[in-house]
C-alpha positions as CSV (number, residue, x, y, z in Angstrom):
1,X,-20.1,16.8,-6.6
2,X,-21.4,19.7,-4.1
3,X,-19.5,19.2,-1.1
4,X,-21.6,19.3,1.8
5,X,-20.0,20.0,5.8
6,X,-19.0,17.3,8.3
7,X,-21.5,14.9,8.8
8,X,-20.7,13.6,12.4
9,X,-24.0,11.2,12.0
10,X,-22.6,9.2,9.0
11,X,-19.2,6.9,9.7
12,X,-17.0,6.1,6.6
13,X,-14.7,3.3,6.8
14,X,-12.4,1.9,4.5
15,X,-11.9,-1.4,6.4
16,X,-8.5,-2.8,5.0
17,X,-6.5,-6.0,5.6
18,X,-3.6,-4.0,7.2
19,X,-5.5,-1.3,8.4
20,X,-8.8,0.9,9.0
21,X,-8.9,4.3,7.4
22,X,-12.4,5.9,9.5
23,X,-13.8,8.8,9.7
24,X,-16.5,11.0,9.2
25,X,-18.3,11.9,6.2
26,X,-16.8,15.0,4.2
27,X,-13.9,15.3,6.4
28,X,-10.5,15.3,4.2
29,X,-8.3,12.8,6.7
30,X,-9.3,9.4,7.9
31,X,-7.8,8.4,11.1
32,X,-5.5,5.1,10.3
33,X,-5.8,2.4,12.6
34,X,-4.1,-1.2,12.4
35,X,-6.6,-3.7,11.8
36,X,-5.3,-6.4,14.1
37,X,-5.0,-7.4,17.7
38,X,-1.2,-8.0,18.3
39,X,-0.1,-10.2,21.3
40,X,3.2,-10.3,23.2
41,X,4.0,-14.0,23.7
42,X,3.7,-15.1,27.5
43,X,6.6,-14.1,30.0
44,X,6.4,-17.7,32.0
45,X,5.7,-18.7,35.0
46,X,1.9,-18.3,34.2
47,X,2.2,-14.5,33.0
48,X,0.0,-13.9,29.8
49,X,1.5,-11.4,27.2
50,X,-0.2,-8.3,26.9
51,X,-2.8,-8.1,24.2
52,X,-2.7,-4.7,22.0
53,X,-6.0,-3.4,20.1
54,X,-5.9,-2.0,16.3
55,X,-3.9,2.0,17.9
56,X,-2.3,0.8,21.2
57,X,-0.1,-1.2,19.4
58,X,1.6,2.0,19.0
59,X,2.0,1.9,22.8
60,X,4.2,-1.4,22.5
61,X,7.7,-1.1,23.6
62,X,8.8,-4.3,22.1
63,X,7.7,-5.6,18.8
64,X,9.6,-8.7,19.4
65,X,7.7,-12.0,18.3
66,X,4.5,-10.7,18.7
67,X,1.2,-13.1,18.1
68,X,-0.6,-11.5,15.5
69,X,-4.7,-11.8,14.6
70,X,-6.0,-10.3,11.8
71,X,-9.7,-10.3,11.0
72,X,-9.3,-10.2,7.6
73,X,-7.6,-13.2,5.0
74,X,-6.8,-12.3,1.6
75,X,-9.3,-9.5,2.0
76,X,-12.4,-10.5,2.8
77,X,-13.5,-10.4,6.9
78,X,-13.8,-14.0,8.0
79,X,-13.5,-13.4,11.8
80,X,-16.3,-11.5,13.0
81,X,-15.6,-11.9,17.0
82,X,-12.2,-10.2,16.1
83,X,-13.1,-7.2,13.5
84,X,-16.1,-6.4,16.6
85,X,-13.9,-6.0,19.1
86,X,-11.5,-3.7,16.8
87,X,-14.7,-1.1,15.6
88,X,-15.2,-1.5,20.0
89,X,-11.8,-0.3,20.0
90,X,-12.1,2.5,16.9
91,X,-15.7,3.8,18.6
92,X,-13.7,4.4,21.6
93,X,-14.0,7.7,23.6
94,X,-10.5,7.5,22.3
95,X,-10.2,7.0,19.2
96,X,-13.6,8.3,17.6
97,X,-15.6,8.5,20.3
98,X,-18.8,7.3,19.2
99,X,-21.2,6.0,21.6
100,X,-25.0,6.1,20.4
101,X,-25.2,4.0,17.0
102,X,-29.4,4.0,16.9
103,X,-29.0,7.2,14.9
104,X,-25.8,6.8,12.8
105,X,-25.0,5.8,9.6
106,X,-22.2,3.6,8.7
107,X,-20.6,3.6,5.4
108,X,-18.0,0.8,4.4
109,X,-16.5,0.1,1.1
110,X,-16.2,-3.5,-0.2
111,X,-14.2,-6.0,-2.4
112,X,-15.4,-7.2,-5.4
113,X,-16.8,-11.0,-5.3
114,X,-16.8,-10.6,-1.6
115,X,-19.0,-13.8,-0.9
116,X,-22.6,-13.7,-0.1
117,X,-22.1,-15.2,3.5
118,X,-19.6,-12.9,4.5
119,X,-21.8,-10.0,3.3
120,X,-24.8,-11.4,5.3
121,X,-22.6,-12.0,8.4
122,X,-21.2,-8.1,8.2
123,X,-24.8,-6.9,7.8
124,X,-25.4,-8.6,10.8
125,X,-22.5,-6.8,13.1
126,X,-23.7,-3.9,11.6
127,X,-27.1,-4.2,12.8
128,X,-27.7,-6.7,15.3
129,X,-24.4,-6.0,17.0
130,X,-23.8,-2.6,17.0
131,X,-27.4,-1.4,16.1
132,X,-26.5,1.3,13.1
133,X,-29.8,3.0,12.0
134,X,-28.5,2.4,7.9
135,X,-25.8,0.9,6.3
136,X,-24.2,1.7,2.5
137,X,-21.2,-0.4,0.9
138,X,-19.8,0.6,-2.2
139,X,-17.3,-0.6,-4.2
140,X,-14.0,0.2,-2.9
141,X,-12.6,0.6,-6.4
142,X,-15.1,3.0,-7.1
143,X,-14.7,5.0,-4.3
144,X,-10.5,5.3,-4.9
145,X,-11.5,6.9,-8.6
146,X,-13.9,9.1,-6.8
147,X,-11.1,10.1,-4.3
148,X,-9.2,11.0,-7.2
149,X,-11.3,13.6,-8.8
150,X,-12.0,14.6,-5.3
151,X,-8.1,16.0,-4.9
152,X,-9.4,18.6,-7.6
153,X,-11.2,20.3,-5.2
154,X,-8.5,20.8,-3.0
155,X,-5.4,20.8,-5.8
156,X,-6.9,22.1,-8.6
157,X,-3.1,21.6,-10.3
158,X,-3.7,17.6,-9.9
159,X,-3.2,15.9,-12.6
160,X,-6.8,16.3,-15.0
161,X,-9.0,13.3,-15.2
162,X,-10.8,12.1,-19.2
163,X,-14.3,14.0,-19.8
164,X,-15.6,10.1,-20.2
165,X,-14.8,9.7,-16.4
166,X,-13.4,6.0,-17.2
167,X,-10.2,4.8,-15.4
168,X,-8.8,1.8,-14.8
169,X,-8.3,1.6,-11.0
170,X,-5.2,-0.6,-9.6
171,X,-5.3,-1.3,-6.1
172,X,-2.6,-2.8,-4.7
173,X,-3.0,-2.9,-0.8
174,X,-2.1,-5.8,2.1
175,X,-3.7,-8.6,0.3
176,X,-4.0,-8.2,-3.0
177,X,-4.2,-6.4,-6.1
178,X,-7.3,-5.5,-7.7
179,X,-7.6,-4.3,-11.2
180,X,-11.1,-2.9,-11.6
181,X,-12.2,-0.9,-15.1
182,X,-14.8,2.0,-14.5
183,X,-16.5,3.4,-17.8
184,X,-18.9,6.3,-17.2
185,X,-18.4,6.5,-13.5
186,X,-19.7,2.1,-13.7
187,X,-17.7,-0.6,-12.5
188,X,-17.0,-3.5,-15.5
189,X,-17.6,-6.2,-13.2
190,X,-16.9,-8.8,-16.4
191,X,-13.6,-7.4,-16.7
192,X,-11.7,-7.0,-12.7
193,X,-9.0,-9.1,-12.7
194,X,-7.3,-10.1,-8.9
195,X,-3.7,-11.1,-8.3
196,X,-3.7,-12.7,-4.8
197,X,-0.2,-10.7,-4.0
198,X,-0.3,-8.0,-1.5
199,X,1.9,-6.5,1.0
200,X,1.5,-9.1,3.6
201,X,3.3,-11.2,0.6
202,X,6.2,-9.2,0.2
203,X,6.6,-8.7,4.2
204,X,6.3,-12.7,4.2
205,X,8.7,-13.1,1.5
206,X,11.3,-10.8,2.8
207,X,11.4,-12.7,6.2
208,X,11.9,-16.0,4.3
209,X,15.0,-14.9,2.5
210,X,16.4,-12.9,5.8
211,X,15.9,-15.9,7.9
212,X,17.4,-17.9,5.4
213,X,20.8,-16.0,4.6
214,X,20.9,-13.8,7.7
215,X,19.3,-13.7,11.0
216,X,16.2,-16.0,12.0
217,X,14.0,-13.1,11.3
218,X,10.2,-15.6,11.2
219,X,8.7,-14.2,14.2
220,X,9.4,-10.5,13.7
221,X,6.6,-9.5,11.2
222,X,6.3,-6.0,12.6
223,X,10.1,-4.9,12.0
224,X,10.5,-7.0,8.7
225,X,7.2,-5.1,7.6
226,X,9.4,-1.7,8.2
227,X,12.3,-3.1,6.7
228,X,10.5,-3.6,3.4
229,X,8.7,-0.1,3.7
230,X,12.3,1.7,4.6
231,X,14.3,0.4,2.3
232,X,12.8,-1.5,-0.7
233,X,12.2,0.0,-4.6
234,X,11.2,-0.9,-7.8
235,X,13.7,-1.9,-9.9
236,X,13.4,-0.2,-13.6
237,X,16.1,-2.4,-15.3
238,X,16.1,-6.0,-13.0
239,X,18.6,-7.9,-14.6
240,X,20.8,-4.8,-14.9
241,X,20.4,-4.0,-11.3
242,X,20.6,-7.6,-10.1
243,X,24.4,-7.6,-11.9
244,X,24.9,-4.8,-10.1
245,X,24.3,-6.6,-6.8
246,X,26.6,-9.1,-7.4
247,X,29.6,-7.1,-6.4
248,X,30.4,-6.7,-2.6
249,X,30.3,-3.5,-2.7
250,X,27.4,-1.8,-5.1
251,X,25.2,1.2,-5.0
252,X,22.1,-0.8,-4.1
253,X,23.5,-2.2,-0.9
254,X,22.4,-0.7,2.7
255,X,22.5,-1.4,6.4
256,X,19.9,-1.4,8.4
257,X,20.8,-1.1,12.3
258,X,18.0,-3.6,14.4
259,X,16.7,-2.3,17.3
260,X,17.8,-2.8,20.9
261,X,14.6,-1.8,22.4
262,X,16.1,0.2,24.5
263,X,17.2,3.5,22.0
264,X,15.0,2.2,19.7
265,X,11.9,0.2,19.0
266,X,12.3,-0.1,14.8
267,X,15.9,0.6,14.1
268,X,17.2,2.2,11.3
269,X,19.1,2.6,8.2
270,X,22.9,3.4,8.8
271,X,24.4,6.6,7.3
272,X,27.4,5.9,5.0
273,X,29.3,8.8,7.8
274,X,28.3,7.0,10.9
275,X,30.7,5.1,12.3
276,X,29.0,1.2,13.7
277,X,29.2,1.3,17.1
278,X,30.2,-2.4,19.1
279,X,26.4,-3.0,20.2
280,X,25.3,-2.3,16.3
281,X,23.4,-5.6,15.0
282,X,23.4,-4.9,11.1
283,X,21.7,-6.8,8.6
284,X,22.6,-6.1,5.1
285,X,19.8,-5.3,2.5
286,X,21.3,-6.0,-1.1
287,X,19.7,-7.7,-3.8
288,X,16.6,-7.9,-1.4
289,X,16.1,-4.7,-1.8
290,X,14.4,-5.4,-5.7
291,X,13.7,-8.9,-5.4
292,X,11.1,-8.6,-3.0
293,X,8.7,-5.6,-4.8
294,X,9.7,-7.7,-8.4
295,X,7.2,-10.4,-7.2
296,X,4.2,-7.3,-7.8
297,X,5.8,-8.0,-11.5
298,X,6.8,-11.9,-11.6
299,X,4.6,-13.7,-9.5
300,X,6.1,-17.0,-10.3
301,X,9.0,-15.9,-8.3
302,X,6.9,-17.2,-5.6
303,X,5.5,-19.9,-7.1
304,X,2.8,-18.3,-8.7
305,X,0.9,-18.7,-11.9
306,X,-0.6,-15.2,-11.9
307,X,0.2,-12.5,-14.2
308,X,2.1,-9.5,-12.7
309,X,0.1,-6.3,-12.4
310,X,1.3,-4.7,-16.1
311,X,-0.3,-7.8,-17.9
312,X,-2.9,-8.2,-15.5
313,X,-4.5,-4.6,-16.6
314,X,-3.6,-5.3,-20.1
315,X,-6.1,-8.4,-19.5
316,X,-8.7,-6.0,-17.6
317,X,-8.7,-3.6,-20.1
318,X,-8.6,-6.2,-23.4
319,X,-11.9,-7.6,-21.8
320,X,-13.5,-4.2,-22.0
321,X,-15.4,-3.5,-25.3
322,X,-12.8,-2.2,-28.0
323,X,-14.5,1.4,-27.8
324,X,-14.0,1.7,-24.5
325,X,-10.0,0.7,-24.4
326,X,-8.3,4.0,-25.8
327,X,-9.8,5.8,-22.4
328,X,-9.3,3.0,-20.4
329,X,-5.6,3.4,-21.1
330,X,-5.6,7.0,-21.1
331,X,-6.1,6.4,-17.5
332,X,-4.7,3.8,-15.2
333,X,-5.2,5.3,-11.6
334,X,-2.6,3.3,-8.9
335,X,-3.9,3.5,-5.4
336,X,-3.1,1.5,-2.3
337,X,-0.1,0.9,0.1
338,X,1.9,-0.8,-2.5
339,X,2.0,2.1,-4.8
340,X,4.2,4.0,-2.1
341,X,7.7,1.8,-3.8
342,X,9.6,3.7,-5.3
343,X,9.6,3.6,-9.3
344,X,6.5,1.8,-9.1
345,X,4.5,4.0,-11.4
346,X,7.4,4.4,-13.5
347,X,7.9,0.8,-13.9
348,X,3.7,0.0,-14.7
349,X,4.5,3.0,-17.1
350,X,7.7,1.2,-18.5
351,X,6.2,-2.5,-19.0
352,X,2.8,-1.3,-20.0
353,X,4.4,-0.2,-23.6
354,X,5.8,-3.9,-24.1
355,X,2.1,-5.1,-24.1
356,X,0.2,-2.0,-25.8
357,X,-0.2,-1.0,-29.2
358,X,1.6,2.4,-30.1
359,X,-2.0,3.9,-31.3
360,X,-2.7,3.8,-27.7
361,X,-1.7,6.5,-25.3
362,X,-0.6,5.4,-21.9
363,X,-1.1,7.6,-18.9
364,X,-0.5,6.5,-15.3
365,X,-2.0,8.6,-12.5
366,X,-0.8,8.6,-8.3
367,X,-3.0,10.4,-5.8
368,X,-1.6,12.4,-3.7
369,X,-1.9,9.9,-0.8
370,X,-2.4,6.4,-2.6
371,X,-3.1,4.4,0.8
372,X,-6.4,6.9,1.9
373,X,-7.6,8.0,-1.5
374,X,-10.1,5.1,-1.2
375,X,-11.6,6.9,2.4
376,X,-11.1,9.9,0.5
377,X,-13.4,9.2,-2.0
378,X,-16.0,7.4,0.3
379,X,-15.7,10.7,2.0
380,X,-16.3,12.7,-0.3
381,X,-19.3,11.0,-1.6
382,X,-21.3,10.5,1.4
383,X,-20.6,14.3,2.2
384,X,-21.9,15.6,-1.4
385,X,-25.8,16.3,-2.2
386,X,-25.3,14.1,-5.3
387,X,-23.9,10.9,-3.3
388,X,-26.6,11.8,-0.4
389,X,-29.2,11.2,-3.0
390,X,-27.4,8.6,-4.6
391,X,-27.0,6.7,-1.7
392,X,-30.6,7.1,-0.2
393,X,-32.0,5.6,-3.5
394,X,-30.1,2.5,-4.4
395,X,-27.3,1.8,-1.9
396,X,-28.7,2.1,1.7
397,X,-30.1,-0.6,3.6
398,X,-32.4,0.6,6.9
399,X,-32.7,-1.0,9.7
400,X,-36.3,-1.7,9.3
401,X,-35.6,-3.2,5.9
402,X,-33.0,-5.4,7.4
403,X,-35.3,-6.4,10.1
404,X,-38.1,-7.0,7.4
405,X,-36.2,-8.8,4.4
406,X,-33.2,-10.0,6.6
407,X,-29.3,-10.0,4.9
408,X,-31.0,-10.6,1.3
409,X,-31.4,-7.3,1.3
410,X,-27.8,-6.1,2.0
411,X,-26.4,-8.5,-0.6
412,X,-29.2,-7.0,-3.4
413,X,-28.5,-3.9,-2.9
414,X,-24.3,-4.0,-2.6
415,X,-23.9,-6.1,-5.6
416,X,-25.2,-3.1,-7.4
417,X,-21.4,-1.6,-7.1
């Protein structure tokens, strides 16, 4: 795609569970913004807590107990009042700093089988609400592929993409994982397959099994969410490594020093040559470590009767006509938050081969930066002449049309992608 300059008119948004990814279109980096209004719980004595919107809750000096609310469940938007009041936040003289939205363009990317009702009620925050002159969604899948071949423009070492431009694109963000096969640059609707395990999941897990063998750990979502990012892995041999954690001591334990809120707000993991001082809280990550990114791979370790994401895209792609499959697996593209364990690709890599033929060839791809590569892409294809056109043609809704064939429209034209 011809890569057009910054177009300050059109906003991209990659509106996720656990965060926004915005921008404008062709710029290379989104700004990241948590997509949730956090609450500290109330002081007493009539004193509310202090509310904090999507970016100040960088400002907070105390993630202790906070109230979260999240505008998005298992990720689809289902609280309207909520996500409006984090874009007010996001078009903010500080954040973006867009004020006039008579003569802008919004661009969001969407889930597949989002429901009809929650596309008609976003169509009508987009432009009843905020009063965007057009609106395009595309598929958010999609748009992580595209964000791949984007990174040749910029890295022309990255890894090379099949001449059929088919992939199978695994997404694995905050609330679930999304196996989606592209062939010739189209989505195989027929053949996505969804595991309803995400990173809220794991952070939920982890604080069960904390609060159960350590500290009560329930209300602090924000610091077990760290936690898990800090110090979990993939494991590439489980029942090898889970022997291993067996002993007291073992190469897979560390300590992780809680926060006082005074030095610091998230803690940290302890260095084998630092002494513990007498005000050190430690918990003690062992065989939590593994156990909690092994439920992407064993779902029934939580009770459920999903497949884990190896045999999930071995499902995807098996649904796929037989022609298509040799480049499907030639081509397994891992994008969102999830992706960011370590091992991870290593272990899709690892248990792919105990469900593929040999004739096939396996090749796993990572972007450079799995959690934007999806904004990337949406990016990139709203700033290009090609996606311009594209997008003028088939995937844009106007405001007249809205106002002329109401949400109908909207849900015609964005179940295209």
């Amino acid at each position: 795609m011809q890569q057009r300059n910054v177009d300050h008119h059109i906003i991209v948004m990659d509106n996720g569970g656990g965060s926004c990814k915005v921008g404008f279109a062709g710029e290379r980096n989104p700004k990241i913004i948590p997509n949730v209004i956090a609450k500290a719980k109330s002081t007493g004595a009539g004193v509310k807590g202090k509310a904090y919107i999507g970016d100040e809750l960088e400002n907070c000096e105390n993630y202790s107990s906070l109230v979260y609310k999240r505008p998005i469940e298992k990720g689809y938007v289902v609280d309207c009042e909520t996500q409006i009041a984090l874009w007010n936040r996001i078009f903010s003289a500080d954040v973006l700093n867009v004020t006039d939205f008579a003569d802008r363009h919004i661009f969001l990317t969407h889930q597949p089988f989002t429901p009809n009702i929650i596309k008609s009620d976003l169509a009508q925050v987009v432009f009843e609400h905020f009063g965007f002159k057009e609106y395009t969604s595309l598929s958010g899948s999609y748009c992580a592929f595209n964000g791949f071949l984007s990174e040749h423009q910029y890295n022309p070492t990255a890894n090379p993409i099949n001449a059929s431009y088919s992939a199978v694109v695994v997404d694995s963000g905050f609330s679930f994982t999304n196996i989606t096969p592209i062939v010739n640059h189209g989505v195989q609707k027929e053949s996505i397959r969804r595991i309803d395990i995400g990173g809220k999941a794991l952070t939920n897990y982890l604080k069960e099994i904390v609060s159960l063998r350590y500290y009560d750990m329930m209300d602090e979502t924000y610091l077990m969410n760290v936690i898990k990012e800090r110090l979990c892995f993939v494991s590439l041999d489980f029942m090898k490594d889970m022997n291993i954690v067996k002993n007291v001591e073992n190469e897979i334990q560390r300590h992780y020093i809680l926060p006082d809120y005074r030095n610091t707000r998230t803690g940290f993991v302890k260095q084998d040559d630092v002494p513990l001082t007498a005000e050190d809280q430690v918990l003690s990550m062992n065989n939590e470590r593994i156990t909690v990114p092994e439920v992407l791979f064993t779902p029934s370790d939580i009770g459920s009767d999903q497949a884990g994401i190896p045999e999930a895209i071995v499902q995807s792609v098996s649904s796929t006509q037989e022609i298509f499959q040799n480049v499907l697996y030639d081509c397994i593209l891992l994008v969102g938050g999830n992706t960011c364990f370590p091992n991870y690709k290593k272990r899709i890599e690892k248990d792919m081969r105990k469900y593929v033929n040999v004739d096939h060839n396996i090749t796993v791809h990572q972007p450079s930066d799995p959690v934007v590569c999806c904004w990337r892409g949406a990016s990139s294809f709203a700033g290009s002449e090609t996606g311009l056109a594209r997008m003028s043609s088939t995937l844009t809704v106007t405001k007249k049309e809205y106002e002329e064939h109401g949400s109908n429209i909207c849900i015609q034209k964005f179940s295209q992608s």
